[in-house]
N, C-alpha and C positions, 0 to 999 in steps of 0.2 A: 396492199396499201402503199402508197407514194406518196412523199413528201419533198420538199424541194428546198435546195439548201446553194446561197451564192457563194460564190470561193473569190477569194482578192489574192493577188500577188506577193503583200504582204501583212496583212491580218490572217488568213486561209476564212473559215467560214464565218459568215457575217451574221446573217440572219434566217429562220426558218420560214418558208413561206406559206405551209400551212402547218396543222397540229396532224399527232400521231400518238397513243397508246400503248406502249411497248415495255411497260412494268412485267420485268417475269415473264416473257412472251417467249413460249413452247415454238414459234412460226419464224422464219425469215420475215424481217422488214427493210422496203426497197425505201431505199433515197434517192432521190434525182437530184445531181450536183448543178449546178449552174455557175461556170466563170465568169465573171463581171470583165476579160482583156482573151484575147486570142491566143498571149502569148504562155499560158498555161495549158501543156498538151498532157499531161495525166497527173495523178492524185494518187496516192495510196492509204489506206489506213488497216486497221487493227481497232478491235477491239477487248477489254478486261480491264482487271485493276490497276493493271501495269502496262506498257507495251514494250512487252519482255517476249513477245511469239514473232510470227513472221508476217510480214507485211503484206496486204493486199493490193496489187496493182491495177489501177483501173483508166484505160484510155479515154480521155476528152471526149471522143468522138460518141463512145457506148458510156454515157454519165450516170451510169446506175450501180448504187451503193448497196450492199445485202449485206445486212446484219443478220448472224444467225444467232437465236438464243440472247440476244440482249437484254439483261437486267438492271433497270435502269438504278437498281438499288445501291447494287456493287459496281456495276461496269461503268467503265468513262469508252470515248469513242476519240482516237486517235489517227489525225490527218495530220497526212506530208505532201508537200506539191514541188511539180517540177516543171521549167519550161523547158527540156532539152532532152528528159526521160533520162538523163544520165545522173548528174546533181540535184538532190531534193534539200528541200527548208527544212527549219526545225519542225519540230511537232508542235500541231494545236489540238490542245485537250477540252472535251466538250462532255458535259454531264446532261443527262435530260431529266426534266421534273415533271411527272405523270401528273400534278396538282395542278402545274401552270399550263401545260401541258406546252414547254418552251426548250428550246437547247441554251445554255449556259456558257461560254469560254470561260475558263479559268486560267490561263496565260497565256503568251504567245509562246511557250517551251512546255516541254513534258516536265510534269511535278518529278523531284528527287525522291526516290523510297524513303519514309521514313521507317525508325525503329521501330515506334509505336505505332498500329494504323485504329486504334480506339481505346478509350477511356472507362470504366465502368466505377460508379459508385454507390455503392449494394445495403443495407441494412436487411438483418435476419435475426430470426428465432429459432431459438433448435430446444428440443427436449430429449431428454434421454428415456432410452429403454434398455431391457434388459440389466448386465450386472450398473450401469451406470445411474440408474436409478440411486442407489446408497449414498450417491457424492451428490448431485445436480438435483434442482427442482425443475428449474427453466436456465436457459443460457438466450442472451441478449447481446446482437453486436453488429459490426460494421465494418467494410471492406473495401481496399483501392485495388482494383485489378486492371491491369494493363495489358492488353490483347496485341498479340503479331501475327502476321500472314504466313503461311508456310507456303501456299500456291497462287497463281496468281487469280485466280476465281473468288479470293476472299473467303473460301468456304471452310478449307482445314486452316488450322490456325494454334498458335502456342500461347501462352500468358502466363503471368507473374502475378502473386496477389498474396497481400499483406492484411490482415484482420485481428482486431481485437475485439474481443469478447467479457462478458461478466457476467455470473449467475451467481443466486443465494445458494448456501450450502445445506446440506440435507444432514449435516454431521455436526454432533457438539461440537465437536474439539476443533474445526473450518469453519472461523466467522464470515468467510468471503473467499470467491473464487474467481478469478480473473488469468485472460490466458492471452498469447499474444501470437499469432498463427502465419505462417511462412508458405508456401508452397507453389509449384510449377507445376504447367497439364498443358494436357490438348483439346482443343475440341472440332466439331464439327456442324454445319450448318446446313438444316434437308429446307427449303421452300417448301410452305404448303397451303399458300395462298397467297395474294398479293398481298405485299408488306408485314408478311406475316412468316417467321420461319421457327423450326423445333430445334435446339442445339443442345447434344449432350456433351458435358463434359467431366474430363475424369483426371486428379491431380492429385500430387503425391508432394511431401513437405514436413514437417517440421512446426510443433505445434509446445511456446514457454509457457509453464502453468508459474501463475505466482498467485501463493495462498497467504491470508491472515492467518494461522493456524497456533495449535496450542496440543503438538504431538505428544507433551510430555504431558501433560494435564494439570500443570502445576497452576493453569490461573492466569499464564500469562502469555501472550499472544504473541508471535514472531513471525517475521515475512521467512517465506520458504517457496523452493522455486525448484521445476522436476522440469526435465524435456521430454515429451516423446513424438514418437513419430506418426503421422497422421495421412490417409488417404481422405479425400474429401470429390465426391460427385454430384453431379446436377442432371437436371434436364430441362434446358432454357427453352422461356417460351418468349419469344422475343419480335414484340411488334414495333413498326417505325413510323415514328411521329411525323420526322420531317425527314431529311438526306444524312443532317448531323444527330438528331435525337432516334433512340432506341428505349423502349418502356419494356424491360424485363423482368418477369415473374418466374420464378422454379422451384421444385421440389428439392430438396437439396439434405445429402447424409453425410456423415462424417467417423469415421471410425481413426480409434488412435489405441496406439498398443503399449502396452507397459509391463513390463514382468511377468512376460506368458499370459497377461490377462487383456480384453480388446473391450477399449467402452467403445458405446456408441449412442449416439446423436441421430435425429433426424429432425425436420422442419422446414422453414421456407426462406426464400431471400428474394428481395424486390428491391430494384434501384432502375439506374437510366445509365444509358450508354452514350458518349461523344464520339462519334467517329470524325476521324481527324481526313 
């Protein structure tokens, strides 16, 4: 498949001249560059999330661009031009959108890394089993998690995420349970169809319990507050709406230990992803 793309002097590529399908594509995809002036004798590019790899040099004369393995999900396509083969331009960053089936510029420079490269805001249900049954009936809550890249494919990746929770208590003496949850992980992202990928993930943290409670029994209820520490795992199933939106659903467990003794949780969480 060939697709045709004109390059300027100073824009780099302008417009596409026909469509091409390249979502998640297993195959090389050619581009045929077309210069709009003579005085541009090669091009290079790169493509991923970043262009943080080594550049592709490609002579005027042989105008044909291979993409191998381009995702138009994660990947952006990254061109530099030269007229003298010695001095190249800055970078122009182009995304493709398999809906419109269109190439994108997004600046005349390559985007700065940010810290954050997506956004997650989750609501969940957990129930306990085992000894956590005696405390919990249902547990109810919600989560800001904030996703980073660790490679430049977008696929391993670190995050940070903050949750609070509340469930009814299964105990006289706990009129109420509420908890305020901490913790850092890693995960990873397998493709398994277009617009569609499996990510599990697994993180460890820090999980404030604060109770209405009444330990002494006298009648009268006092705020009380325990830490312990918490593993918390998933296995995302995470479809994409658009370039910026992600619709994720998962299974999702949570175990936390206190005094030789390990509750545990399990249920589900569903929220939407920004990708920045």
């Amino acid at each position: 498949m060939v697709s045709r793309f004109r390059t300027s002097a100073c824009l780099g590529l302008l417009l596409l001249m026909s469509s091409l399908s390249i979502f998640g594509s297993g195959n090389p995809t050619y581009l045929l560059v077309k210069p709009t002036t003579e005085t541009v004798q090669a091009i290079r590019y790169q493509s991923g999330a970043l262009p943080t790899g080594p550049w592709i040099e490609m002579d005027m004369s042989i105008p044909t661009l291979v993409l191998q393995e381009f995702d138009s999900l994660h990947d952006r396509l990254y061109i530099q031009q030269s007229e003298d083969k010695l001095s190249w331009s800055s970078s122009y960053e182009y995304s493709y959108d398999p809906a419109t089936e269109a190439w994108t510029i997004h600046s005349g420079e390559t985007r700065n890394p940010s810290l954050i490269d997506s956004l997650d805001i989750k609501l969940y249900g957990l129930y306990p089993i085992f000894k956590s049954t005696t405390c919990y009936s249902h547990v109810l809550g919600a989560a800001l998690k904030m996703n980073f890249s660790l490679d430049n494919q977008n696929r391993l990746f670190g995050y940070g995420e903050i949750a609070y929770s509340k469930g009814p208590s299964n105990t006289d003496w706990v009129e109420s349970m509420q908890a305020v949850n901490m913790s850092v992980g890693i995960g990873y992202g397998f493709d398994v169809a277009d617009k569609l990928q499996v990510i599990p993930e697994l993180g460890y943290g820090l999980v404030l319990h604060l109770l209405d409670a009444d330990f002494d029994e006298d009648g009268t209820s006092t705020a009380e507050t325990f830490l312990d520490q918490q593993v918390r795992f998933s296995l995302n199933l995470g479809y994409a709406l658009t370039e910026t939106y992600e619709l994720i659903v998962a299974p999702l467990g949570v175990l936390f230990f206190e005094k030789g003794s390990v509750g545990t949780l399990f249920g589900l969480h569903t929220g939407l992803r920004f990708n920045f």
